[in-house]
C-alpha positions as a Python dict, from the first residue, in 0.01 Angstrom:
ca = {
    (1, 'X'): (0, 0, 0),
    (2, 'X'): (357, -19, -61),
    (3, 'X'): (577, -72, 259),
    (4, 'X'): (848, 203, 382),
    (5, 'X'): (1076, -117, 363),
    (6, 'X'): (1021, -190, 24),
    (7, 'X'): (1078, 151, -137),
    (8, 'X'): (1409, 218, 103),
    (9, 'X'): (1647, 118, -184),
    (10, 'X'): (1470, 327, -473),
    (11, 'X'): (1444, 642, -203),
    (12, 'X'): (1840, 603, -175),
    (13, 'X'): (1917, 587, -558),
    (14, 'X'): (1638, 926, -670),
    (15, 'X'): (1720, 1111, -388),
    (16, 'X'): (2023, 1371, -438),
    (17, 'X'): (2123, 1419, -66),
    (18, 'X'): (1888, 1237, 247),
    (19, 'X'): (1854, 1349, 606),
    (20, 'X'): (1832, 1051, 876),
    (21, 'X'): (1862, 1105, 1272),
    (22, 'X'): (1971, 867, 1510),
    (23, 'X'): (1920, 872, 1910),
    (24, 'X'): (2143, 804, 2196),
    (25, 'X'): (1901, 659, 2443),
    (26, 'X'): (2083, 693, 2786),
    (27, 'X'): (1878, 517, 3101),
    (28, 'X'): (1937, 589, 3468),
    (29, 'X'): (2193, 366, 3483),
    (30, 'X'): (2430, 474, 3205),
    (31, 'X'): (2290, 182, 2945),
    (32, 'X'): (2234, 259, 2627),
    (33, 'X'): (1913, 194, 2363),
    (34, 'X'): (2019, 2, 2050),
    (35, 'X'): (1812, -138, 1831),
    (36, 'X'): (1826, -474, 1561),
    (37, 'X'): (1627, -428, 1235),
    (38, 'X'): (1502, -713, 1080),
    (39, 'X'): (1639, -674, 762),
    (40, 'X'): (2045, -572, 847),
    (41, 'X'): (2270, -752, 1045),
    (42, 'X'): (2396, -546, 1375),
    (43, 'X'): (2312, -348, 1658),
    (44, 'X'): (2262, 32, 1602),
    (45, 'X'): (2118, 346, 1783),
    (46, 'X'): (1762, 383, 1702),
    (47, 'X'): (1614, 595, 1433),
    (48, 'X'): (1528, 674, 1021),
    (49, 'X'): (1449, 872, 772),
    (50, 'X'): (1353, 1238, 790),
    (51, 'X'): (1013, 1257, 597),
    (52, 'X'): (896, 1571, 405),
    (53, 'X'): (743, 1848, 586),
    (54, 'X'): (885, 1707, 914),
    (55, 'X'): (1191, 1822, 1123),
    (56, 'X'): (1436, 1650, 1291),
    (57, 'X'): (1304, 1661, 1586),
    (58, 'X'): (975, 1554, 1490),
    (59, 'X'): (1168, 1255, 1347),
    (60, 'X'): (1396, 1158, 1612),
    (61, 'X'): (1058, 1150, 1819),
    (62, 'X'): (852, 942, 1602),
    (63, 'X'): (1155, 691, 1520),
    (64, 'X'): (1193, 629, 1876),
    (65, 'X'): (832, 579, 1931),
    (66, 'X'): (829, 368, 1643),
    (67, 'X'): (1141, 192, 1691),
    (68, 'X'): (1138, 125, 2098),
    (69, 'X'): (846, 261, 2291),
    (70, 'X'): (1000, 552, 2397),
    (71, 'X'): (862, 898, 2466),
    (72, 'X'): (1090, 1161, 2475),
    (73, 'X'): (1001, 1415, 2775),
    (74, 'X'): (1063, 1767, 2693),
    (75, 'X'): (1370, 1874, 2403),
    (76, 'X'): (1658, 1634, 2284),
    (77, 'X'): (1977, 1735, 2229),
    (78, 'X'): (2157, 1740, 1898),
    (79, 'X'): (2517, 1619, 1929),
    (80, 'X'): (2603, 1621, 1600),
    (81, 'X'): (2562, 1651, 1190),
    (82, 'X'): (2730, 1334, 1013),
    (83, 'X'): (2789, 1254, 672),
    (84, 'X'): (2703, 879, 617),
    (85, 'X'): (2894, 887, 238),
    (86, 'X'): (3043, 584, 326),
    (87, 'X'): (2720, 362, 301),
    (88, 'X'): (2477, 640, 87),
    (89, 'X'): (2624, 909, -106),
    (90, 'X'): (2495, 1184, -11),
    (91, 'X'): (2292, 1083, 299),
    (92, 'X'): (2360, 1281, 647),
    (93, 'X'): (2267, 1200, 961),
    (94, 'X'): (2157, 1415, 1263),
    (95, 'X'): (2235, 1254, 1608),
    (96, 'X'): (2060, 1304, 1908),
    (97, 'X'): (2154, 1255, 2280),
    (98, 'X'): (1813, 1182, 2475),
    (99, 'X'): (1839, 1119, 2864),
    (100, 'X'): (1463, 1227, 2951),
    (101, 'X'): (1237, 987, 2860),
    (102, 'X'): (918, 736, 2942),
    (103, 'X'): (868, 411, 2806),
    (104, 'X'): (573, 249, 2626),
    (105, 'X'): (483, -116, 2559),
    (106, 'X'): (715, -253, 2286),
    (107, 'X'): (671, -541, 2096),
    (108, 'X'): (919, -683, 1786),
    (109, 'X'): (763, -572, 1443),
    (110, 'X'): (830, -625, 1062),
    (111, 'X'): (1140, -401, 1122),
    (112, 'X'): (1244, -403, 1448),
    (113, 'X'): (1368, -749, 1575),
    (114, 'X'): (1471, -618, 1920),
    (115, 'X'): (1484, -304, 2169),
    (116, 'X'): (1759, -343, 2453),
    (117, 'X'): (1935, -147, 2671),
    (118, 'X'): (2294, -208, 2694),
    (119, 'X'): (2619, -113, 2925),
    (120, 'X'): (2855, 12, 2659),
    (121, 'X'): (3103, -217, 2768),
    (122, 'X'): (2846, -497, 2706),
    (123, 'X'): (2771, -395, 2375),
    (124, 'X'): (2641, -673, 2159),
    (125, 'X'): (2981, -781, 1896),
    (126, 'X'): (2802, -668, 1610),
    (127, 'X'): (2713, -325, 1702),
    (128, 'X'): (2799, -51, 1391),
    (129, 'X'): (3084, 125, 1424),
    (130, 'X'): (2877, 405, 1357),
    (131, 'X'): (2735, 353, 1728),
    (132, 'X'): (3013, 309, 1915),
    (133, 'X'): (3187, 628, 1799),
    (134, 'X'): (2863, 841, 1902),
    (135, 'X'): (2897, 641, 2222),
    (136, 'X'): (3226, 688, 2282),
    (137, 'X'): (3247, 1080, 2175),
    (138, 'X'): (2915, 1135, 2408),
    (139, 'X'): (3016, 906, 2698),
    (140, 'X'): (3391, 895, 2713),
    (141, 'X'): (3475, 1266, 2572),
    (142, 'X'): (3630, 1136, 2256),
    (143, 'X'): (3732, 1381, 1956),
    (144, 'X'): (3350, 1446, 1747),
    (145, 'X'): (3478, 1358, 1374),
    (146, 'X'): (3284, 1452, 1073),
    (147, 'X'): (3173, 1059, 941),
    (148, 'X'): (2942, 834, 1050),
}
């Protein structure tokens, strides 16, 4: 069987428009969930790919579990839409603020290097600036814009 990895490129070039979701993961003491794939450089708020027949929430649920351990206890929220034209034409991304949660074992896979929580002003130097503007809009009250 072909890996999700592997086909991630030729998924980005046949599809016309993609759907992704991303989660910010917000503990009791105001740290926030990032995550470090194996295969980019960075530190970015967990999450993936929408797959067929399955919602956004669905998604944002399984990435998490997938991604970090965690167990999202009863609805997230959505914060936002986002068009992600910058890096994929055509992809969008649905961002999620998640403060209700429980936490599984973990352990680094094939695409997840690490799960951390972080103080935002401790964030790692090569966190996106994708995640820091979610951050920032959700934590600090800054303007919402339109791009990832």
């Amino acid at each position: 069987m072909v890996s999700r990895l592997a086909l991630h490129p030729w998924f980005r070039l046949t599809r016309g428009t993609t759907l992704g979701v991303r989660a910010v993961v917000i503990d009791g003491k105001g740290r926030v969930l990032l995550v470090q794939h194996s295969y980019a450089p960075g530190w970015i708020l967990p999450g993936g790919g929408v797959e067929r027949g399955e919602t956004a929430y669905d998604a944002v649920r399984r990435e998490l579990h997938e991604e970090a351990g965690i167990v999202i206890v009863g609805e997230p929220v959505l914060h936002g839409l986002f068009a992600n034209h910058e890096q994929f034409k055509g992809d969008h991304l649905a961002c999620f603020l998640v403060r209700r949660y429980r936490e599984e074992p973990f352990a680094p896979s094939r695409e997840i290097a690490a799960a951390r929580f972080f103080a935002p002003a401790e964030f790692p130097a090569r966190t996106t600036g994708g995640t820091r503007r979610r951050v920032a809009e959700i934590l600090d009250g800054t303007p919402v814009t339109p791009d990832w």
